[in-house]
C-alpha positions in Angstrom: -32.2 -17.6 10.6 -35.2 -15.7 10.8 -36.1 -13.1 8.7 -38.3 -11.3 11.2 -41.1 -10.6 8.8 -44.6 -12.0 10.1 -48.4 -11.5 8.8 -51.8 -11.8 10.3 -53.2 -13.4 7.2 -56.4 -12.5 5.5 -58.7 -14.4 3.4 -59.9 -11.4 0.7 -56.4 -10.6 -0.1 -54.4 -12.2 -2.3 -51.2 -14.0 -0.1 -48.4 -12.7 -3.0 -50.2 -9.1 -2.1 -49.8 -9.5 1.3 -46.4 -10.2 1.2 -45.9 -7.9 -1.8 -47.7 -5.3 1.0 -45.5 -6.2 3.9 -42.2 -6.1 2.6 -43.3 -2.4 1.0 -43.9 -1.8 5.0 -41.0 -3.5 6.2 -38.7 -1.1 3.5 -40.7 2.2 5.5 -40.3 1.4 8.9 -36.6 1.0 7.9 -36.4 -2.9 8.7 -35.1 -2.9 5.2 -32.6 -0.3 4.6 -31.7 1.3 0.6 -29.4 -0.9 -0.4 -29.6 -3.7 2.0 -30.1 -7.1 0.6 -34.2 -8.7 1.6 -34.5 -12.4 2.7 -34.2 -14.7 -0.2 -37.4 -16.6 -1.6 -36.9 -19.7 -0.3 -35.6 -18.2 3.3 -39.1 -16.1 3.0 -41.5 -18.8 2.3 -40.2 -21.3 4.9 -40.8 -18.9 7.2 -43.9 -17.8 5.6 -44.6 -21.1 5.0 -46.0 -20.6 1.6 -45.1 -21.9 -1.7 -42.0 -20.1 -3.3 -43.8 -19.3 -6.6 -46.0 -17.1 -4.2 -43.0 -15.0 -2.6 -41.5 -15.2 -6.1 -44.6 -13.1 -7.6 -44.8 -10.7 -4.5 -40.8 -10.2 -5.1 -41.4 -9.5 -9.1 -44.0 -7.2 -8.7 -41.7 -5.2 -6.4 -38.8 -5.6 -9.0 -41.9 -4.1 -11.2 -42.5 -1.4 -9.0 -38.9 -0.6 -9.0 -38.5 -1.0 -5.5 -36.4 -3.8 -4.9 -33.7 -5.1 -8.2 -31.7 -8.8 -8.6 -28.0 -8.4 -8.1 -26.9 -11.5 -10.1 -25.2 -14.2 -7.7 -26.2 -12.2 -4.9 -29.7 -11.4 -4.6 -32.5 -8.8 -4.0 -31.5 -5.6 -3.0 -33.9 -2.6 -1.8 -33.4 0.0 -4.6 -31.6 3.4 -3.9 -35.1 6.0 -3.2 -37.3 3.6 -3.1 -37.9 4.5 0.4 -39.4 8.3 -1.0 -41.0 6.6 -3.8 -43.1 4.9 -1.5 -43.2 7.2 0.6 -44.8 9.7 -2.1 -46.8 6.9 -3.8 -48.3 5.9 -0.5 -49.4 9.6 0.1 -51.2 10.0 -2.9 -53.1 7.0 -2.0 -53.7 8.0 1.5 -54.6 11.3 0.1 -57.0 10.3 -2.9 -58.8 7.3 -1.8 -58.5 7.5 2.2 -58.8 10.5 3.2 -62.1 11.8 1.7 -64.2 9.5 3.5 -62.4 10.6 6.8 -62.8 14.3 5.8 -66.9 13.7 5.5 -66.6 11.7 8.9 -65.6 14.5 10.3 -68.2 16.7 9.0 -70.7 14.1 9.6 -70.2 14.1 13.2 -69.8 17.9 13.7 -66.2 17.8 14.9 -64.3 21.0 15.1 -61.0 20.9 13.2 -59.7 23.4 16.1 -60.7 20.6 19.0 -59.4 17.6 16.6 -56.0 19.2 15.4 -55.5 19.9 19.7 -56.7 16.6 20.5 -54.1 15.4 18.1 -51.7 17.2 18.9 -52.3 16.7 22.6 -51.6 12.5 22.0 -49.4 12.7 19.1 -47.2 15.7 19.5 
């Protein structure tokens, strides 16, 4: 049974991270619903094909993060607002560390925030 969870692995990122990373973006997109159980850590690291002590760290820092918790006998379950916690915790991210250096792009280049918020608007509205 296949989990349908897949990653484009990178070399300068921890592989418990990027798993860690794409289950947080599976629990967005709504793949994984609040409440619904997540693949178990042997199901995920077949398919992964990774070690289990790997998916087994990715899983306890999102038990950490209060994201996902351990239902004895059953499993891992996402948590009940943990889609709004990442939600708001992703934005503040966005917001602090990403945008800035898009913000100065902008003015670097001379771009009109009229002209970009049409153009946006035009291809994403």
């Amino acid at each position: 049974m296949s989990t349908g969870i897949s990653i484009d692995w990178r070399d300068d990122i921890p592989i418990w991270k990027q798993i860690k990373d794409r289950l947080q973006s599976a629990i967005l997109s709504g793949d994984f619903k609040e409440g619904e159980a997540i693949p178990s850590v042997r199901q995920l690291a077949i398919e992964l094909a990774v070690n289990p002590l790997t998916v087994s760290r990715a899983f306890s820092e999102l038990n950490d993060d209060g994201l996902i918790e351990k239902r004895r006998g059953l499993g891992m379950f996402v948590t009940q607002g943990t889609k709004t916690a990442v939600v708001e915790r992703e934005r503040k991210q966005f917001l602090e560390n990403e945008w800035p250096p898009i913000v100065q792009k902008i003015k670097d280049l001379e771009i009109d925030w009229n002209e970009l918020a049409k153009d946006f608007g035009e291809k994403h509205g």
